[in-house]
DONU-747480 format. One line per field, with one value per residue (C-alpha): z, y, x negated; residue number from 1. Coordinates in steps of 0.02 Angstrom, whole numbers, plus 50000, padded with zeros to 5 digits. Last residue first. Layout:
<nodes>
c3 = c(Z_...)
c2 = c(Y_...)
c1 = c(X_...)
nr = c(NUM_...)
</nodes>
This chain:
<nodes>
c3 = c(51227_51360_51243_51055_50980_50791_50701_50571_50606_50510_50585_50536_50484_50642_50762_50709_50710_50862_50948_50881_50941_51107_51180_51394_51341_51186_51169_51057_51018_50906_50862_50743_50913_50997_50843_50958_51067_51265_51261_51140_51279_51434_51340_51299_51467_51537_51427_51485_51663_51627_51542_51661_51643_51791_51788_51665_51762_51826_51673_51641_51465_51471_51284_51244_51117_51096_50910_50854_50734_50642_50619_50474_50300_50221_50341_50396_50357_50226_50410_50288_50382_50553_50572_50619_50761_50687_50739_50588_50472_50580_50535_50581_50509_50364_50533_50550_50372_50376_50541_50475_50296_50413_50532_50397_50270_50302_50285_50316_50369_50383_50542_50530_50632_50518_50398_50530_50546_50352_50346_50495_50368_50201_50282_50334_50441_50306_50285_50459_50526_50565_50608_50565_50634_50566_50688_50640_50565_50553_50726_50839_51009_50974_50821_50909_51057_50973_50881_51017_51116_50956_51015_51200_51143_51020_50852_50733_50778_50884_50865_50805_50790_50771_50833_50821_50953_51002_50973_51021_51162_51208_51232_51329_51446_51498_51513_51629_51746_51802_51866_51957_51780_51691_51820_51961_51832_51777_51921_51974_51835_51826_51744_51774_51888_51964_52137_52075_52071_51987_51834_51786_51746_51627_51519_51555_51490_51443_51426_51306_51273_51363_51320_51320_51461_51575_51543_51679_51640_51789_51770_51701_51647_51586_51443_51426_51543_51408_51280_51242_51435_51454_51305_51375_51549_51555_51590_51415_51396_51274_51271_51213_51184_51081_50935_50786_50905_50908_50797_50878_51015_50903_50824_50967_51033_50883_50853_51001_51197_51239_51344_51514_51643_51545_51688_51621_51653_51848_51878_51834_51925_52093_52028_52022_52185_52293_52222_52249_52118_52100_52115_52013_51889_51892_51867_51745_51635_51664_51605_51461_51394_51310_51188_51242_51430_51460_51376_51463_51644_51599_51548_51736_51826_51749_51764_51937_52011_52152_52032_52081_51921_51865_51682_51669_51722_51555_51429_51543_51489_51323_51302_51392_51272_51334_51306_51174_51160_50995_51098_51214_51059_50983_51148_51067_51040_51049_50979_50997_50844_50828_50711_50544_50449_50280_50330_50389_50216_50132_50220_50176_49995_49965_49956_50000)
c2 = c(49095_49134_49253_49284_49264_49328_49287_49392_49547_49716_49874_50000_49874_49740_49865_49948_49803_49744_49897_49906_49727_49772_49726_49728_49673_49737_49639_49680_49537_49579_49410_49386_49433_49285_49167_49052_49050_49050_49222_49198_49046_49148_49291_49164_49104_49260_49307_49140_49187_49343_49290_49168_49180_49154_49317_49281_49238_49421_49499_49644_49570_49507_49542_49487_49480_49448_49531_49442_49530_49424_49554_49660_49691_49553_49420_49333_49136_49178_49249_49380_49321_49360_49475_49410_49528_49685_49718_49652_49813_49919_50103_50048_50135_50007_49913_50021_50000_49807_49804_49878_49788_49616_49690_49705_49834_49970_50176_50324_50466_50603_50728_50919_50930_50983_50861_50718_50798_50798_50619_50570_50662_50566_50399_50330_50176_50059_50079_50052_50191_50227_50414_50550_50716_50885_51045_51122_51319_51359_51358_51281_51267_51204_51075_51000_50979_50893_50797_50744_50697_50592_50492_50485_50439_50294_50324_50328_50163_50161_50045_50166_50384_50443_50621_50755_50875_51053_51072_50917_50870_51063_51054_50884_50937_51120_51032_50856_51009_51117_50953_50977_50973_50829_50716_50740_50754_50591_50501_50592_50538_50371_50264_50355_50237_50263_50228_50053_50013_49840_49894_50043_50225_50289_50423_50273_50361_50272_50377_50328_50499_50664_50844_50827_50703_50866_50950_50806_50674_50564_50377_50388_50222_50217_50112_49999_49896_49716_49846_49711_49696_49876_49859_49736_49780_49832_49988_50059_50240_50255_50374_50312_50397_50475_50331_50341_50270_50115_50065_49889_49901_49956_49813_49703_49812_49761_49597_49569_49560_49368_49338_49236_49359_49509_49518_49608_49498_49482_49652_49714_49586_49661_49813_49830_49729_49851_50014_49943_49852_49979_50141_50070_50034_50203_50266_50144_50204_50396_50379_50261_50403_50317_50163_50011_50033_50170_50087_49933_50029_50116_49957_49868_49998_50005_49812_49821_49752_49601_49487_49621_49662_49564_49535_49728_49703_49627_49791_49906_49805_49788_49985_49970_49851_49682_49570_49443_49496_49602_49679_49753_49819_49888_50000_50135_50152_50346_50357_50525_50525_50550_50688_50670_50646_50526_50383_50482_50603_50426_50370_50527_50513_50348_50192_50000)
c1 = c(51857_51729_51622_51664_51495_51465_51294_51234_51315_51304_51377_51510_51665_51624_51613_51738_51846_51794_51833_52016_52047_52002_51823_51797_51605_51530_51335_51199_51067_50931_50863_50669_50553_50639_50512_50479_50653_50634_50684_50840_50870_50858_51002_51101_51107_51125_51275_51401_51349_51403_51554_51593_51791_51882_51941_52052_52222_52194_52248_52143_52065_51867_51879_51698_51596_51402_51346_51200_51082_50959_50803_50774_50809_50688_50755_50582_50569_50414_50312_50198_50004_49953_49821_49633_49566_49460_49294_49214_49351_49211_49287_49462_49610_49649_49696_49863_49921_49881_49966_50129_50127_50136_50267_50359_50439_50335_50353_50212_50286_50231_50267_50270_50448_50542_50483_50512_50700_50734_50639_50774_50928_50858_50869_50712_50760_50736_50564_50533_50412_50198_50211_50090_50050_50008_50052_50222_50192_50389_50424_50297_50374_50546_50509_50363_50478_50634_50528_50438_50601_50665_50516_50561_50723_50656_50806_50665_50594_50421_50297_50173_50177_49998_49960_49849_49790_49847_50023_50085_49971_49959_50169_50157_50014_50103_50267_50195_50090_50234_50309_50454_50567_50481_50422_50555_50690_50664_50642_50801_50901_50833_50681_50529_50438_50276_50331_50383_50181_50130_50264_50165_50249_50371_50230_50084_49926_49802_49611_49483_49424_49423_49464_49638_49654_49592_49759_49828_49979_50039_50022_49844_49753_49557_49563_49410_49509_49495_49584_49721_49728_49761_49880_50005_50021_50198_50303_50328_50322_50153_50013_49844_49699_49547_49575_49464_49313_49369_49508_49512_49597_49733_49734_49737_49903_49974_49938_50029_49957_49949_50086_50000_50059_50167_50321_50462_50604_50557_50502_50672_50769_50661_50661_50865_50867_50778_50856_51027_51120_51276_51192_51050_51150_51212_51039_50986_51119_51104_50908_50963_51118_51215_51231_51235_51183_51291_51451_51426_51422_51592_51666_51600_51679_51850_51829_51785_51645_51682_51577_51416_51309_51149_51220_51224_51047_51032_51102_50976_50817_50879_50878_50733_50651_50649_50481_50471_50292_50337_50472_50348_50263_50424_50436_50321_50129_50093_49923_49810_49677_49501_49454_49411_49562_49523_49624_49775_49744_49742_49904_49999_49956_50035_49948_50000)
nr = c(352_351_350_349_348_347_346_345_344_343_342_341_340_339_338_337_336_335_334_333_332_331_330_329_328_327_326_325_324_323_322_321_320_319_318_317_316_315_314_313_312_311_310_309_308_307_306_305_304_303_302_301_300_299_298_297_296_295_294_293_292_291_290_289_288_287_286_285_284_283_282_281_280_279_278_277_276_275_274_273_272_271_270_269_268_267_266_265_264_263_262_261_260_259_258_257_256_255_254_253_252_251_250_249_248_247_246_245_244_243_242_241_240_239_238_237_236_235_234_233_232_231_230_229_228_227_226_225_224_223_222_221_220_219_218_217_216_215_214_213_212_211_210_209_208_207_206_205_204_203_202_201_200_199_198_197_196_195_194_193_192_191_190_189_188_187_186_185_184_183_182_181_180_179_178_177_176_175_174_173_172_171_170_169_168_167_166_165_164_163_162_161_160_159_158_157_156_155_154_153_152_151_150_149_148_147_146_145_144_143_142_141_140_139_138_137_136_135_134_133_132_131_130_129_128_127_126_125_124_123_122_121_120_119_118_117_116_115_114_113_112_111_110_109_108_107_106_105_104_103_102_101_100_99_98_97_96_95_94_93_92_91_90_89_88_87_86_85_84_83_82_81_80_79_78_77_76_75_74_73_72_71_70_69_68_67_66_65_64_63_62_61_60_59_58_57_56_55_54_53_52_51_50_49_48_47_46_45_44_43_42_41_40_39_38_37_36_35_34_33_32_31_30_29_28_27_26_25_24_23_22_21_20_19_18_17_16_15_14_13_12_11_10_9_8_7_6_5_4_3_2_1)
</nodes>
């Protein structure tokens, strides 16, 4: 592959910021936080309410992730919600993806690392020749080899920026976490990887990049699905100063990505084109469930009925090939526009 963009990526001189998004925890067959929210929703107390229970589906599918984990929270208790958190996020004995190997790779073409995801994957991809940050500092942008962790480290809960109020601790009592973010994306240049266009923190950059710098955007780059790149998100990446450079596969993603390394010797072997892959993306699942008000059906073990398809999509070898997105408390009216707007490969109408 060769477009313009990717040669003036190649061909920039200075060594580059990475922001590595959540698609390399999901490359480990570990849950993105939108996923992350969707299964504690399987963790939820029987004696919930069904009012309750919709409004805590419709957070974790599609609203607000900081709100979602919040009210969770409320419901779970701090204590439990990292407990069950920890427990389906755990890295031990993964090998970190191609992609975080890559990147170790690059060498001196990276300066550092900034990504929001809460696991361990990329320090041990790096072998600790990261140096990890949980809190940002102005003196990361005149250093190199530096990790920072924008969502904190799963060992330490403190770090967390998961809720409301974690979130508004960091970004609104922090004079420090503004000043860093705007000379980050003003000042130095970026790479965009493992990210898909709709990431929040992501869309957050845009957002920021587009506020402070006007008309005059600094250049960066982002590494996106192909099929993502509508003509409104390549409108908003314009805006923004960001090019895109598109792939089709994971394979076409690495080889992009490792054309970056100035010792190609250094560079891990990359997994070959996977023939069984769905050219348009993963197999999307669509987990349905009416759980209807009449209290004849509350005998239905629709969360049990999710958690066990959830363990055995993570259990699968190729898990990184399923999207599973799940409408609980479903009328007829729902699944009909659910079923009209969105593609489904596999349809699962729970506890009927």
């Amino acid at each position: 592959m060769s477009n313009i963009d990717l040669e003036e990526l190649r061909a920039h001189p200075s060594p580059l910021v990475v922001y590595v998004g959540p698609e390399l925890s999901r490359a480990a067959g570990l849950p993105t936080r939108r996923q992350l929210a969707q299964h504690l929703l399987t963790t939820l107390p029987a004696q919930l309410t069904l009012e309750r229970r919709r409004e805590l589906t419709n957070l974790a599918q599609g609203g607000e992730l900081a709100d979602a984990f919040s009210e969770l929270e409320r419901e779970l208790t701090a204590a439990r919600l990292a407990r069950e958190i920890e427990r389906v996020s755990r890295d031990e004995g993964i090998e970190p993806p191609a992609l975080a190997q890559v990147l170790a790779a690059l060498g001196p073409r990276l300066q550092g690392i900034v990504t929001p995801n809460l696991d361990r994957l990329l320090e041990r991809a790096f072998a600790s020749r990261l140096v990890p940050h949980l809190r940002p500092n102005l003196g990361l942008l005149g250093a190199h080899d530096w990790l920072l962790k924008l969502s904190g480290t799963l060992p330490d809960r403190s770090s967390w920026v998961l809720t409301r109020e974690q979130h508004a601790r960091l970004r609104h009592r922090d004079p420090v976490y503004g000043q860093f973010l705007r000379a980050l994306l003003l000042g130095r240049t970026m790479l965009f990887v493992g990210t898909p266009c709709d990431d929040p923190i992501f869309d957050e950059a845009l957002a920021t990049i587009r506020d402070l710098a006007g008309a005059s955007p600094p250049r960066h780059w982002a590494l996106l699905p192909r099929e993502q790149l509508g003509r409104a998100t390549l409108a908003r990446l314009d805006e923004a100063g960001i090019a895109a450079i598109p792939y089709d596969d994971e394979h076409e993603a690495l080889t992009v990505l490792a054309s970056l390394a100035p010792d190609p010797t250094q560079l891990p072997p990359l997994p070959g084109p996977d023939p069984s892959r769905v050219p348009t993306g993963p197999l999307r699942i669509l987990f349905a469930s009416a759980n209807p008000l009449d209290p004849a059906y509350d005998s239905l073990a629709v969360d049990r009925e999710l958690r066990a398809i959830r363990e055995a999509l993570a259990r699968a070898p190729q898990r990184e090939r399923f999207e599973l997105e799940v409408h609980t408390a479903t009328c007829f009216a729902d699944l009909s526009r659910a079923l009209l707007g969105d593609r489904y490969d596999i349809l699962h109408l729970a506890g009927h």
